[in-house]
Every structure is written in structure tokens, then in C-alpha cells.
PyMOL CGO cylinders between C-alpha atoms (Angstrom):
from pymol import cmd
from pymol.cgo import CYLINDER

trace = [
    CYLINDER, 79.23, 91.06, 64.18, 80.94, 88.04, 65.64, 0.3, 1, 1, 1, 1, 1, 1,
    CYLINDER, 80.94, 88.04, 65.64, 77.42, 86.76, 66.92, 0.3, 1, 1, 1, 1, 1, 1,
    CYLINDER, 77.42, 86.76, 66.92, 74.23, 88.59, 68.91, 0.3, 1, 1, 1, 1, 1, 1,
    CYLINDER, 74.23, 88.59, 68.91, 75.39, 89.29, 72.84, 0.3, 1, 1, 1, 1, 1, 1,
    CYLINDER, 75.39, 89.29, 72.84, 72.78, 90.26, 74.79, 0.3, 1, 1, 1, 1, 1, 1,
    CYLINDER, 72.78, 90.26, 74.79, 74.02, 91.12, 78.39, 0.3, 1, 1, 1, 1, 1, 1,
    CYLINDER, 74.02, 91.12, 78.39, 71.51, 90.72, 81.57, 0.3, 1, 1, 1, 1, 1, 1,
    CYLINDER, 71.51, 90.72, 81.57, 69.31, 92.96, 83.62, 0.3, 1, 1, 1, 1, 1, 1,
    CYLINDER, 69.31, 92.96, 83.62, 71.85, 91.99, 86.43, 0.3, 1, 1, 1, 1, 1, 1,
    CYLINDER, 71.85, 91.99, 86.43, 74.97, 92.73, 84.22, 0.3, 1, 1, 1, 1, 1, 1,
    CYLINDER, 74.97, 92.73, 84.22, 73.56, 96.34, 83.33, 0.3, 1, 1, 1, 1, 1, 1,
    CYLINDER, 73.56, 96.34, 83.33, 72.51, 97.82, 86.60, 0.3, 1, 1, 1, 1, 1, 1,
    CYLINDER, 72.51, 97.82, 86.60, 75.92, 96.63, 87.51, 0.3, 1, 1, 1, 1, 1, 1,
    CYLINDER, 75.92, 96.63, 87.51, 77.94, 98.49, 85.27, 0.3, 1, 1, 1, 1, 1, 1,
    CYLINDER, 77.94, 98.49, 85.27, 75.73, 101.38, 85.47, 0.3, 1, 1, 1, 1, 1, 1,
    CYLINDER, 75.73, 101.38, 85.47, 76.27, 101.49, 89.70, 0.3, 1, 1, 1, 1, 1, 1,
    CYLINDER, 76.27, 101.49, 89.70, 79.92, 101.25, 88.34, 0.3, 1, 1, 1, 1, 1, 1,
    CYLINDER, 79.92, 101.25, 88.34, 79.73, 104.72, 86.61, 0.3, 1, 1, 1, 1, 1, 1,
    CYLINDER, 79.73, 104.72, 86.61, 77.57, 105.94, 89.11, 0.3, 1, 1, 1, 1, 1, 1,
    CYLINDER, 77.57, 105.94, 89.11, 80.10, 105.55, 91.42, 0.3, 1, 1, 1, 1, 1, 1,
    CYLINDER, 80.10, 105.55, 91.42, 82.85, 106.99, 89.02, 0.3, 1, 1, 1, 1, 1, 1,
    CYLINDER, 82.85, 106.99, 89.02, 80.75, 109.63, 88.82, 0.3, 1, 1, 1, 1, 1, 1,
    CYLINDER, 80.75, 109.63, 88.82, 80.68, 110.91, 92.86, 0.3, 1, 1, 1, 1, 1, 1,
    CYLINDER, 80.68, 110.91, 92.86, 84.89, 110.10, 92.88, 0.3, 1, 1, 1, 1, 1, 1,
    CYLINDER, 84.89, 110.10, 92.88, 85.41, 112.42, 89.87, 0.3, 1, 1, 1, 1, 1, 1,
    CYLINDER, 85.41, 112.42, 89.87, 83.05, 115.09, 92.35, 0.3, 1, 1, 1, 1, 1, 1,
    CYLINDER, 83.05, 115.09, 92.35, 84.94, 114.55, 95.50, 0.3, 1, 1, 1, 1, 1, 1,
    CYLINDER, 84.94, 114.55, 95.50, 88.27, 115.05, 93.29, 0.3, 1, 1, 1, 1, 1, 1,
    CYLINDER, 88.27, 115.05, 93.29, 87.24, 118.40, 93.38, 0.3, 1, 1, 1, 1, 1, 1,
    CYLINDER, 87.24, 118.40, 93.38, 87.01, 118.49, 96.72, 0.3, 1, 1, 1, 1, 1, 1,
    CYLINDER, 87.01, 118.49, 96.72, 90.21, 117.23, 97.61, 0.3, 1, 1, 1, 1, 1, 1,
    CYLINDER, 90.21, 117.23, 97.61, 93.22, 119.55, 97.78, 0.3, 1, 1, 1, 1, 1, 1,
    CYLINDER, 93.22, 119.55, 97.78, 94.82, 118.69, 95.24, 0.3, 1, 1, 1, 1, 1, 1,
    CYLINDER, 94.82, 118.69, 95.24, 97.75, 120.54, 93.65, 0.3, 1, 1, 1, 1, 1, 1,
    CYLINDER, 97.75, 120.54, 93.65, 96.45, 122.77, 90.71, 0.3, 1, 1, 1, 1, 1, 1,
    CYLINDER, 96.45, 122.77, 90.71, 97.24, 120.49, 87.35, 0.3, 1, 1, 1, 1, 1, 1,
    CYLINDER, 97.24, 120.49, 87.35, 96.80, 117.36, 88.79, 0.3, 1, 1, 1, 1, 1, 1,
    CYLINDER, 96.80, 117.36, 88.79, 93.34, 117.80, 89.82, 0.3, 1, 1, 1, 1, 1, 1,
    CYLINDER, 93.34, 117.80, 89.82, 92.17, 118.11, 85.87, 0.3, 1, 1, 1, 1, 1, 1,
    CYLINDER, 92.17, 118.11, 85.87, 94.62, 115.08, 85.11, 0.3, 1, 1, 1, 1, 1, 1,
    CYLINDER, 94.62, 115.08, 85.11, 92.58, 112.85, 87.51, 0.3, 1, 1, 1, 1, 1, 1,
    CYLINDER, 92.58, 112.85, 87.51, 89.22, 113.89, 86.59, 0.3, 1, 1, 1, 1, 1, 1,
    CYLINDER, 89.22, 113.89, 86.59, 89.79, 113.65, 83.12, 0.3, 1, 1, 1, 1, 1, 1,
    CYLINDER, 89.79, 113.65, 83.12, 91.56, 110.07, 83.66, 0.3, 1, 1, 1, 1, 1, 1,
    CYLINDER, 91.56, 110.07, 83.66, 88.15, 109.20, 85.53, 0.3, 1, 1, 1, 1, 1, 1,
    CYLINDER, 88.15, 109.20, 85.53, 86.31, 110.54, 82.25, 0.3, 1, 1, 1, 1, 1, 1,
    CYLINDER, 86.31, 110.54, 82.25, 88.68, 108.38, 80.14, 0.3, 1, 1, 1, 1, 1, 1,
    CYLINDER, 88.68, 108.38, 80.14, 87.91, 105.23, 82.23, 0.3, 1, 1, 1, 1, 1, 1,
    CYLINDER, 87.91, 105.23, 82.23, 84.06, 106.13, 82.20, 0.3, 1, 1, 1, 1, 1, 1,
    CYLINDER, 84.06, 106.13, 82.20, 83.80, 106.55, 78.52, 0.3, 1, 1, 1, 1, 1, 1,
    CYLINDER, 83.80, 106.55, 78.52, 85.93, 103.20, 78.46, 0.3, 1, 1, 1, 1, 1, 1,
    CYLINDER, 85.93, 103.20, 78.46, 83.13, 101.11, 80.05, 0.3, 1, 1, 1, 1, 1, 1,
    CYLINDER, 83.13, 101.11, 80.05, 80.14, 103.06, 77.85, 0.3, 1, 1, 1, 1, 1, 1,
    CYLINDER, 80.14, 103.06, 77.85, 82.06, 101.57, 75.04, 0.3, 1, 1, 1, 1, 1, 1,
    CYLINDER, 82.06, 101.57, 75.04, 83.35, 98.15, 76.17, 0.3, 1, 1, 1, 1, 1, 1,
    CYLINDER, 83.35, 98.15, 76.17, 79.84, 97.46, 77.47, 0.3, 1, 1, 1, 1, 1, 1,
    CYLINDER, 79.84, 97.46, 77.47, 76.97, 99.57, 76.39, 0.3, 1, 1, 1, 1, 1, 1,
    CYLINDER, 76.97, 99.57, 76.39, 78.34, 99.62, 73.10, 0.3, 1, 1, 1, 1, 1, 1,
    CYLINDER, 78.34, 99.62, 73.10, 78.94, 96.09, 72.98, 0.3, 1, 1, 1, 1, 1, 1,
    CYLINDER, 78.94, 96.09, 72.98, 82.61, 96.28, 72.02, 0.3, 1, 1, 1, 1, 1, 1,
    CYLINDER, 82.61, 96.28, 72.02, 83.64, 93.98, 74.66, 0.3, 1, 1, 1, 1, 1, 1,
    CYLINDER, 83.64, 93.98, 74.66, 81.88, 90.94, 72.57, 0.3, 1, 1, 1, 1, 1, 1,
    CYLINDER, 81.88, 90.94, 72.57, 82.39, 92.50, 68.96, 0.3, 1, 1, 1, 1, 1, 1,
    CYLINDER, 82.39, 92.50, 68.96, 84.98, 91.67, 66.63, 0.3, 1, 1, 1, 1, 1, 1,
    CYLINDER, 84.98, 91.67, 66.63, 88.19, 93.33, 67.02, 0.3, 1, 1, 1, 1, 1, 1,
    CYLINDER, 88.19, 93.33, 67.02, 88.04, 95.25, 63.82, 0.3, 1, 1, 1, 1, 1, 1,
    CYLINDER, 88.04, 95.25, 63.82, 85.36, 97.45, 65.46, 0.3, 1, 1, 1, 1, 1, 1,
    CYLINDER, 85.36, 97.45, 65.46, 87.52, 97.88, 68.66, 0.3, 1, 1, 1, 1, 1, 1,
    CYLINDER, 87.52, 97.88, 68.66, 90.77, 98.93, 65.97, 0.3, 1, 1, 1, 1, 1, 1,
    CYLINDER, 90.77, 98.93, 65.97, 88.16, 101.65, 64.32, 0.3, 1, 1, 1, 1, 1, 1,
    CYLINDER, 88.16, 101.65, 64.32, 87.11, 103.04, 67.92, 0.3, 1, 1, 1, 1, 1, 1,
    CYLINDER, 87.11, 103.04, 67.92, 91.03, 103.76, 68.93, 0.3, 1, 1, 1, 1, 1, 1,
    CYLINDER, 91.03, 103.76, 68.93, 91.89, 105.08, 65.12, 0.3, 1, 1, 1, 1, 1, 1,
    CYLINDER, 91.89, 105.08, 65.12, 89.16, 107.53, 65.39, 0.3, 1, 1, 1, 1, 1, 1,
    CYLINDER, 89.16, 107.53, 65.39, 90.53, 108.59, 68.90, 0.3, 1, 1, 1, 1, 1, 1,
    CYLINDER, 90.53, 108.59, 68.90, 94.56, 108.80, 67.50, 0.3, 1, 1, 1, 1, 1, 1,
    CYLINDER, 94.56, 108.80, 67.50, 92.45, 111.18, 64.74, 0.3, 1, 1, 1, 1, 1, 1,
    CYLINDER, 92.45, 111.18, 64.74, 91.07, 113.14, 66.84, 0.3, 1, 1, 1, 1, 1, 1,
    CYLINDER, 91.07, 113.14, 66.84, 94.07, 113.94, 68.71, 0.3, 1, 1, 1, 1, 1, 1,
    CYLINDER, 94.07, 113.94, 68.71, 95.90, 114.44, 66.23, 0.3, 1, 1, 1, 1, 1, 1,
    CYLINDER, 95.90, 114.44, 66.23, 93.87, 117.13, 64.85, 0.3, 1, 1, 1, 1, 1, 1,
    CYLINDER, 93.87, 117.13, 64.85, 93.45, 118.45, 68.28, 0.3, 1, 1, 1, 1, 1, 1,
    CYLINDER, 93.45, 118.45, 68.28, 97.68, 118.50, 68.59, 0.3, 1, 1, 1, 1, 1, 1,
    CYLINDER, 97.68, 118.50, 68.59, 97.50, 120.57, 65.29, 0.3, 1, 1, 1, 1, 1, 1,
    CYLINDER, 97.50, 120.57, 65.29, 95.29, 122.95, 66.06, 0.3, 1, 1, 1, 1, 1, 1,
    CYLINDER, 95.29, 122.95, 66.06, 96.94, 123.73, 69.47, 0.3, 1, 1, 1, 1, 1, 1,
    CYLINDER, 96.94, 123.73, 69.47, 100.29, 123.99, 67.78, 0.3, 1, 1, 1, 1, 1, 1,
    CYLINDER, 100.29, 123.99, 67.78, 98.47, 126.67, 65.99, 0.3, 1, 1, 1, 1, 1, 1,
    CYLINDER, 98.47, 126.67, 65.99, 97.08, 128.32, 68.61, 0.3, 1, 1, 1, 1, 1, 1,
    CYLINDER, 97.08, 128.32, 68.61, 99.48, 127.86, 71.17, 0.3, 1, 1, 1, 1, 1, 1,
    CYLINDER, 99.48, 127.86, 71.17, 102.20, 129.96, 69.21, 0.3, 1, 1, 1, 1, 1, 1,
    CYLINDER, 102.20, 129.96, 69.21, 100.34, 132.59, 68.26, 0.3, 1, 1, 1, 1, 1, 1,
    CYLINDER, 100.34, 132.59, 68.26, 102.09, 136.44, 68.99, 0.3, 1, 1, 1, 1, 1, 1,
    CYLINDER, 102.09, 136.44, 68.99, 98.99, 138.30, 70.24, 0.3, 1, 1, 1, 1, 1, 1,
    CYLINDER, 98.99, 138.30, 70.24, 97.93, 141.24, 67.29, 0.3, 1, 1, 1, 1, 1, 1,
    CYLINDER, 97.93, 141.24, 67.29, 97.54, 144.05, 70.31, 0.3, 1, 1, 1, 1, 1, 1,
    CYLINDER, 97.54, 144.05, 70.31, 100.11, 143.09, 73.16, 0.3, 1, 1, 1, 1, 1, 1,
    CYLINDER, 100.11, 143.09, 73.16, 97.55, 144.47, 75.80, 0.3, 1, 1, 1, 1, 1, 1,
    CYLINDER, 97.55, 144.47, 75.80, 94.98, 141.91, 75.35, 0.3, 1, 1, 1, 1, 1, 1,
]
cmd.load_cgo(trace, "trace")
């Protein structure tokens, strides 16, 4: 590590009122009419922006060195990746029994 951070009391209960609040807009997403695939697109880009600050901040990524911020996004290219693969898989697929 670059150095020991250690945030505040204040700085905490701050960010956590900050996903709290994240957390009742991604629940009145749902209900707002909102056209059928972009109601998943903006609850999951709420997710994205939650699981952001859990890792800038509560993680302690925000103050660490940068190498540990480049192994964080690597790991999330991976997993996509190997998510992309398996849905090419499955995606393509010509069903065994056409009635199911």
C-alpha cells in the first residue's frame, strides 16, 4: 500500500446514506413505467455505480496504489469475457426437442 488511510466516522455514514439512497432509486425504477429493456439497463447501471463506491471507498481503492485499481478492472474484463463465451454458447444453441 501507498500508505495507511483511515477515513472518518463522518466520511462513512456519508457514503453509506449515499448507497442507501441508491438503494430506494434502483426500487422506485421499478415503479416507474418504464419501457421493458430499459428498466433492467438502469437498475443494473445503479448496481454498477453502487458496487463502484463499495470499492472506491470501503475497499479503500480510492487511496491505494493504482496497480490494485488495474487488478480490480482486469478481473472485471475476465469475467466478462468468460460470461460473453458462455452466452455465445448458449445463445446458439438448436433446442434437442423443438417443443420445449
Amino acid at each position: 500500500m501507498s500508505g495507511h488511510h483511515i477515513s472518518s466516522a463522518k466520511f462513512l455514514w456519508g457514503v453509506g446514506i449515499v448507497l442507501l439512497v441508491l438503494t430506494f432509486i434502483t426500487v422506485a425504477v421499478t415503479w416507474i413505467e418504464i419501457p421493458s429493456p430499459w428498466n433492467v439497463v438502469v437498475a443494473i447501471a445503479i448496481a454498477v455505480v453502487k458496487a463502484a463506491v463499495v470499492a472506491m471507498f470501503f475497499m479503500n481503492l480510492w487511496w491505494d496504489t493504482k496497480f490494485n485499481i488495474l487488478l480490480l478492472v482486469m478481473s472485471i474484463i475476465f469475467f466478462m469475457i468468460l460470461v460473453g463465451i458462455t452466452l455465445l454458447d448458449t445463445l446458439y444453441r438448436t433446442d434437442p426437442i423443438p417443443s420445449f
